[in-house]
N, C-alpha and C positions, 0 to 999 in steps of 0.2 A: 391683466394677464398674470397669472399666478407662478411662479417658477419654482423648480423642484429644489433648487440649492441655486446659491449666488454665484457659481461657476459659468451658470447658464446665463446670470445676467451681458445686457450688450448693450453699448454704449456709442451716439455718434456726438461729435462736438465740430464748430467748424466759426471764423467768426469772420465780417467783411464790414462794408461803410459805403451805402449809396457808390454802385458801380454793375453795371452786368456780372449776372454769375451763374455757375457754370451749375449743373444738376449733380445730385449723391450718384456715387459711384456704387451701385447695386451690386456688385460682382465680386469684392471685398467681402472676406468670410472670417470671423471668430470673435474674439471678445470685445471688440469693436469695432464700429465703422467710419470712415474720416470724410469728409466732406472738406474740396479743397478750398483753402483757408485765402482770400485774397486782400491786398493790399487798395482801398477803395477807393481813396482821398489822395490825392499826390497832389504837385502847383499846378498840374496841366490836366487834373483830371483820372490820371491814369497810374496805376500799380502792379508791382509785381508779385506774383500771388506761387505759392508752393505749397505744398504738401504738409499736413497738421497732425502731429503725435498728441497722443493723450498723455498725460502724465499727473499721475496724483500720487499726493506725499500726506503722510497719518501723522499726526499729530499724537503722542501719550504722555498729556502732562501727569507728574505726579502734584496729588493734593497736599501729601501728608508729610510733616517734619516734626519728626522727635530728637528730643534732645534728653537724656539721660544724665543725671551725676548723683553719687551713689559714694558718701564718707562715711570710714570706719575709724574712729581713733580708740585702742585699746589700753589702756595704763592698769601695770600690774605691779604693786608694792607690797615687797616682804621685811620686816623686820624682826629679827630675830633676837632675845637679850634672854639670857643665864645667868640665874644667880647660882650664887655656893650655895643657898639654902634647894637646889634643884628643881626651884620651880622654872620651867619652859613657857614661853607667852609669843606666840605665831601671831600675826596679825594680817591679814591678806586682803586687799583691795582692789578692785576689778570694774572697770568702766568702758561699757562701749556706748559709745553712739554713732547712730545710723541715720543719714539724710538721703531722701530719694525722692528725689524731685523727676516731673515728666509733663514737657509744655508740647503741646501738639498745635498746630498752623494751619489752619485748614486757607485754600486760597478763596478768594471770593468767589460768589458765584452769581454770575448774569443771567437773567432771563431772557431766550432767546424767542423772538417774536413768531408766530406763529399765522401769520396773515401772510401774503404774496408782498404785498407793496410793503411793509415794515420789513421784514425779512431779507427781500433782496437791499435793501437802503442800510440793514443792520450792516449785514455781511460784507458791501461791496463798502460803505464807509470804514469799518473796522480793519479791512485792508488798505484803504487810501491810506488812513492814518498814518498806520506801521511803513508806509512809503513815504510822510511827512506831507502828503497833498491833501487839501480842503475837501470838507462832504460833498456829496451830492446829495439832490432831494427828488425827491418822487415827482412825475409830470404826468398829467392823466392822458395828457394828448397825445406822447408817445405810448404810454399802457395801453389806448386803443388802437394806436398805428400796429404792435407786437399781436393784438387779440385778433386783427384784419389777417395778417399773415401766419400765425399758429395755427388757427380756428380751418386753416385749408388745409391742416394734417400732412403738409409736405415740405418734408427735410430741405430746404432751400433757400438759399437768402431773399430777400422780397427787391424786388427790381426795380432802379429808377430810383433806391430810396435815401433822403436826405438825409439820415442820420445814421449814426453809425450802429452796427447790431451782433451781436451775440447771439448765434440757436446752439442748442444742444438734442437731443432726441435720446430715448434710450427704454429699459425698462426698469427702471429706479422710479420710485415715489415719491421721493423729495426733491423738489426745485432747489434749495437750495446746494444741496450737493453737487448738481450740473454746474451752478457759480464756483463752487469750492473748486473744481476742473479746471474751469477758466482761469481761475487765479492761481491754479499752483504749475500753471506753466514757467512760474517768475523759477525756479528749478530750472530751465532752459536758456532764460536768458541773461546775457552779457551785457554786463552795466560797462565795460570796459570799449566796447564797439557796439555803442547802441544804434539801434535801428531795428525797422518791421522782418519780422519771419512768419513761416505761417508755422512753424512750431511753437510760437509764441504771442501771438495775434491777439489773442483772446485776454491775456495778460493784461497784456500794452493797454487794449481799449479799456478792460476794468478800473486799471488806476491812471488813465491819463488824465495830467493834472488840469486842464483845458474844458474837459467832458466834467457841467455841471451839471446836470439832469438826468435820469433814465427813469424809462414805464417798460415793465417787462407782461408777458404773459402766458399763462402755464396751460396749459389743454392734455386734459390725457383720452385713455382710449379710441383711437386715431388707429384705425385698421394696418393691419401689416405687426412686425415682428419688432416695433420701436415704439409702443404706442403713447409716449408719452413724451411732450415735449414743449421746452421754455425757449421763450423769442424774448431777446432783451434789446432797447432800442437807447442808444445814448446822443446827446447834445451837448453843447454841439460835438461833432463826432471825432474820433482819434485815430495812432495810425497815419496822418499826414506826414509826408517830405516837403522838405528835404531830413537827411539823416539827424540834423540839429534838431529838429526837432521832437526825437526820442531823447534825447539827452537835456532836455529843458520839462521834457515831459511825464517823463520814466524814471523816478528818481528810485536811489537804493533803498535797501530796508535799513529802520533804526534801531536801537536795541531797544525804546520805548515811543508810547505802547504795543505792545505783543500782540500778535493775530490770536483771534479767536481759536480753539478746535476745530476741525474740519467739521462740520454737519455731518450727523449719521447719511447713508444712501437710501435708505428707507423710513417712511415712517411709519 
């Protein structure tokens, strides 16, 4: 589906973890739609589930560092001597020199993977990291669990289901930008009173340190006004209470290393 400018772009995101769930809220109108966000996994089974905000934050590193210096030293000697016989003898000497030096820093630059399964493993590790928790790696058995529930083109969590999962839906082209969503809800949440929100769902499950596996799976052209859409499946799954265990799980960000750019929304 081809759109006339990005204003018309629309966007759903919504994330849960083996537990009933509840169908898209069709009735919702504008530049995105939310699908409510549930708490999946609790010690008895059961959680509390609320209402899910989009929220994305742009990244604009600068590459470029110059650094200028730029000496002038001038030296200017007159000496002057008269005799009685009236000869005159000026003598005049004049020195400049000029240093101009210009070191420029360009920052490195990563190849960003361009496959599904490298891709999302690039993105969702280079966030762990920057929150100090261990990679995850690709598992084919949950990529097929994601490709079973994509592949039916409906905005929905899958039911019944043992791992914990991320969808997103929208008319954006790139998968990995639905991830970049998920993850920049950490904008929302509070490392000070940690615990599940559904403003923050999506987050949590990305870098819980617990979840060491995920297979996601992308499908586009899916009839209706969302036609593209990535199902991400983690293990074992996050988002569990009691509230201890976002604060063992959820850790802050560190000033090294730095998250990646956001992924462009299209490709």
């Amino acid at each position: 589906m081809k759109l006339a400018t990005v204003s018309l772009l629309t966007l759903f995101i919504s994330t849960v973890a083996a537990s009933p769930f509840p169908n898209a809220d069709d009735q919702i109108e504008g530049q995105a739609k939310v699908l409510e966000a549930r708490l999946v996994y609790s010690t008895d089974g059961d959680g509390p589930s609320a209402d899910l905000d989009k929220r994305t934050k742009k990244v604009n590193p600068k590459f470029v560092k110059a650094t200028t210096t730029r000496k002038v030293t001038t030296t200017k000697k007159i000496t002057t001597t008269k005799k009685k016989t009236t000869t005159k003898k000026i003598t005049t000497t004049k020195k400049v020199t000029s240093t101009k030096k210009t070191t420029t820093t360009k920052a490195t630059t990563t190849t960003i993977p361009t496959s599904l399964p490298s891709q999302m493993v690039y993105y969702h590790n280079a966030w762990r990291a920057h929150h100090g928790v261990g990679a995850v790696t690709w598992n084919s058995t949950l990529a097929s669990a994601a490709l079973v529930s994509a592949s039916k083109c409906v905005f929905a969590h899958t039911k019944n289901n043992p791992y914990g999962e991320n969808i997103a839906a929208g008319t954006y082209t790139n998968p990995a930008f639905y991830a970049a969503l998920w993850y920049n809800e950490v904008s929302q949440y509070d490392f000070n009173n940690p615990g599940f929100s559904g403003a923050t769902g999506h987050f949590t499950q990305v870098v819980w340190k617990n979840s060491k596996q995920i297979g996601c799976a992308w499908v586009r052209n899916c009839p209706g006004n969302y036609p593209n859409m990535l199902f991400c499946e983690y293990s074992p799954y996050g988002n569990v209470l009691p509230e201890s265990n976002f604060r063992e799980n959820v850790l802050p960000a560190k000033s090294s290393p730095q998250n990646p750019p956001n992924p462009p929304s299209n490709l």
